[in-house]
C-alpha positions as CSV (number, residue, x, y, z in Angstrom):
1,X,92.8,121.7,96.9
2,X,91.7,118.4,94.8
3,X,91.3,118.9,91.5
4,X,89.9,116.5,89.3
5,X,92.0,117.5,86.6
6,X,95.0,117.2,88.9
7,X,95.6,116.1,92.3
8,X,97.3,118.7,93.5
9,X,96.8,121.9,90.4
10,X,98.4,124.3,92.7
11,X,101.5,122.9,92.5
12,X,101.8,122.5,88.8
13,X,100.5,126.5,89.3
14,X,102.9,127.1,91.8
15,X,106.1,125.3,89.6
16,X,105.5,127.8,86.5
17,X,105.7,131.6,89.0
18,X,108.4,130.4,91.8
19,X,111.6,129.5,91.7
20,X,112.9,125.7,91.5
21,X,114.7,126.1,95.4
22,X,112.1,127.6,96.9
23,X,109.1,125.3,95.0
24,X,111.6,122.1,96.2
25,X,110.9,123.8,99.9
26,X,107.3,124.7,99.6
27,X,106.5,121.1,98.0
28,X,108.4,119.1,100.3
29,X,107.2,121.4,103.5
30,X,103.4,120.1,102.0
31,X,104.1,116.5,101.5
32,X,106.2,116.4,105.3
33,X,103.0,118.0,106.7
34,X,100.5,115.9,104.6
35,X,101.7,112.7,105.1
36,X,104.3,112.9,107.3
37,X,107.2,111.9,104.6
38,X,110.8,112.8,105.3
39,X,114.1,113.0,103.3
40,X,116.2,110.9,105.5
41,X,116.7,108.2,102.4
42,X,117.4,110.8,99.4
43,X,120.1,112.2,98.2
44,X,120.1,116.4,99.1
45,X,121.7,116.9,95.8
46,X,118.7,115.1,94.2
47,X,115.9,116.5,95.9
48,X,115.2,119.8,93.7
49,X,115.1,117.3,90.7
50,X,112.6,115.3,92.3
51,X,110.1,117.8,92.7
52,X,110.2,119.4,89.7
53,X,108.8,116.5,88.6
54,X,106.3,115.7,91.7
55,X,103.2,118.0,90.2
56,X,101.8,116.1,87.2
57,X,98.7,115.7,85.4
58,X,97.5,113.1,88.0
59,X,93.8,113.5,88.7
60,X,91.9,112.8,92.2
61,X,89.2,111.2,90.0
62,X,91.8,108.4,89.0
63,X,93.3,107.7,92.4
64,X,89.5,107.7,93.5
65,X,88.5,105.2,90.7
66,X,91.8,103.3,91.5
67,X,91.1,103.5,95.3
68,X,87.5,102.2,94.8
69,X,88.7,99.1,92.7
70,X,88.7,99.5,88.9
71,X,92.4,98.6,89.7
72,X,91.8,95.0,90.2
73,X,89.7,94.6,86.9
74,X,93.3,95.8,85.0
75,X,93.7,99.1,83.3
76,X,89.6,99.5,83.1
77,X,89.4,103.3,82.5
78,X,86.1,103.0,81.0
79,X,83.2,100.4,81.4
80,X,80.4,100.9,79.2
81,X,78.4,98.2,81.1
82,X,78.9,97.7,84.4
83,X,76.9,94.7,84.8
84,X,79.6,92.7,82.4
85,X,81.0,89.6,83.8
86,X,85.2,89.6,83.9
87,X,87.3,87.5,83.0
88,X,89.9,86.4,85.9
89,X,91.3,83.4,83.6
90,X,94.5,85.4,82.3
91,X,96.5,83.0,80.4
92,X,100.1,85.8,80.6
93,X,100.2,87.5,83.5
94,X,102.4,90.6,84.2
95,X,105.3,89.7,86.9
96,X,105.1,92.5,89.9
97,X,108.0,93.4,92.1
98,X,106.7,94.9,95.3
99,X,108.9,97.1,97.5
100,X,107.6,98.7,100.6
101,X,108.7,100.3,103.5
102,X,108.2,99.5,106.8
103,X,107.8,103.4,108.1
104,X,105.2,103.8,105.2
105,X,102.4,105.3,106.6
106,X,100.6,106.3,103.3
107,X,100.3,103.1,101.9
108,X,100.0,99.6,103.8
109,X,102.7,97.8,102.3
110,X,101.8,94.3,103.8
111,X,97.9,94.6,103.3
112,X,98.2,95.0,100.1
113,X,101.0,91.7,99.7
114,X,98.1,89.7,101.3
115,X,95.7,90.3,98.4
116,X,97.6,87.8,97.1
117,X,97.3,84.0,97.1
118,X,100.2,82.3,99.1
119,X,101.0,85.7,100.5
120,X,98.0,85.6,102.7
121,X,100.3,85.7,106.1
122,X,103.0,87.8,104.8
123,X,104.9,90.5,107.6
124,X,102.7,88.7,110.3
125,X,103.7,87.8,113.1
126,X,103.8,83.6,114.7
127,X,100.6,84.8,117.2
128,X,99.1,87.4,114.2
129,X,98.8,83.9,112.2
130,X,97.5,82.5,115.4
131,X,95.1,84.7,116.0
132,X,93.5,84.7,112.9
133,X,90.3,82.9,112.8
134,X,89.2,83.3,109.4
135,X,89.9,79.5,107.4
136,X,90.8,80.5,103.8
137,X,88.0,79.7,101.8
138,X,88.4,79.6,98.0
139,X,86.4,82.7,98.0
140,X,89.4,84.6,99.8
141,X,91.6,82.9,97.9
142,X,90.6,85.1,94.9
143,X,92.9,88.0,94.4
144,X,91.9,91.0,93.6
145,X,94.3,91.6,90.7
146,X,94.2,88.5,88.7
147,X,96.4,89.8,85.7
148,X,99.3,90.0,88.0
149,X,101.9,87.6,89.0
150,X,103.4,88.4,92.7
151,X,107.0,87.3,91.8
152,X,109.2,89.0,94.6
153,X,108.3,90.8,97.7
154,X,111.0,93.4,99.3
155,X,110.4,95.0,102.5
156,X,113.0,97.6,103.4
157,X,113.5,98.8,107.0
158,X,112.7,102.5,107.7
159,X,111.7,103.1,104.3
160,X,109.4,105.6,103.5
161,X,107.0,106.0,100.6
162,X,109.2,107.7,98.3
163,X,112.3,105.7,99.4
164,X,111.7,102.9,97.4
165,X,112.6,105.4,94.1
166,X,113.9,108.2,95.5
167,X,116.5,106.7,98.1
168,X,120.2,107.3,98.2
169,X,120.7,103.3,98.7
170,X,118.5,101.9,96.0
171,X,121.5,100.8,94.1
172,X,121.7,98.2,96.9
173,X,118.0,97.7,97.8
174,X,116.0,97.7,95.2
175,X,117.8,98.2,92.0
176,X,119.7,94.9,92.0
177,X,116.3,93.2,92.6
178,X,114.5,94.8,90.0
179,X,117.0,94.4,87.2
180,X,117.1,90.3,88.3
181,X,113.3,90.2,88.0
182,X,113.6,91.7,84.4
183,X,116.1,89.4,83.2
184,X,114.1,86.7,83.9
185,X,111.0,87.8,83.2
186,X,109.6,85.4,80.1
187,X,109.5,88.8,77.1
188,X,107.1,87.1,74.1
């Protein structure tokens, strides 16, 4: 079902023999069931679009790597020595916008906002803070992905994964946002 050439190589399969309505069903009957994602954001006119583009190249080796942390050594697709010390002093880093969705239940939105520093209590609650025993040390004030700069954090109510890029709304939610962040983003 997990190719390593592909996450999902049925579906680019699957995209070239049926037709784009029934393929749009199929897919987004899959994801629903898989990981419980729903259409209640997107625009119905949009949605055959979106999955004709849903079944790329994406391998299960790279979300793997990605999962088990070559993403917080930077784009590190190959290591020839693993033993090599890196370098976490990044003079430029790249400015990252993060939008998540509170109804998200495929990725943790606000766990991965506390990997950085100063968002360490970010979507927690007054007694969450509390609660929390562990004194930052300067150890857990490392983040794991030094080469990026956490310049605006967006979380939007009863979004879903996909919402984020796929929603009818975005104009007002996350576009606006995005497009600020670029303008002043420092471009040398």
């Amino acid at each position: 079902m997990f190719g390593t050439g592909s996450f999902l190589p049925i579906m680019s399969f699957a995209q070239t023999i049926v037709e784009p309505r029934l393929f749009c069903f199929l897919a987004y009957s899959m994801f629903s069931y898989l990981f419980s994602w729903w259409d209640s954001h997107w625009l119905r006119r949009r949605k055959l679009k979106y999955f004709q583009f849903t079944p790329r190249p994406v391998s299960s080796r790279l979300i793997a790597d990605w999962i088990a942390g070559w993403g917080r050594k930077g784009v590190c697709l190959y290591v020839a020595d693993q033993n090599t010390v890196m370098n976490t002093d990044f003079k430029q880093k790249v400015p990252l916008v993060v939008f998540y969705g509170t109804a998200d239940f495929l990725v943790n939105g606000e766990r991965f906002v506390r990997t950085f520093p100063g968002y360490e209590t970010h979507g927690m609650s007054p007694e969450q803070v509390a609660k929390e025993s562990t004194p930052l040390t300067p150890d857990c004030q490392k983040t794991l992905f030094p080469m990026l700069d956490l310049v605006h954090v967006e979380r939007v109510d009863g979004y879903e994964h996909m919402d984020t890029i796929w929603g009818h709304d975005n104009h007002k939610t996350t576009y606006p946002i995005v497009l600020k962040n670029l303008e002043n983003a420092r471009w040398e």
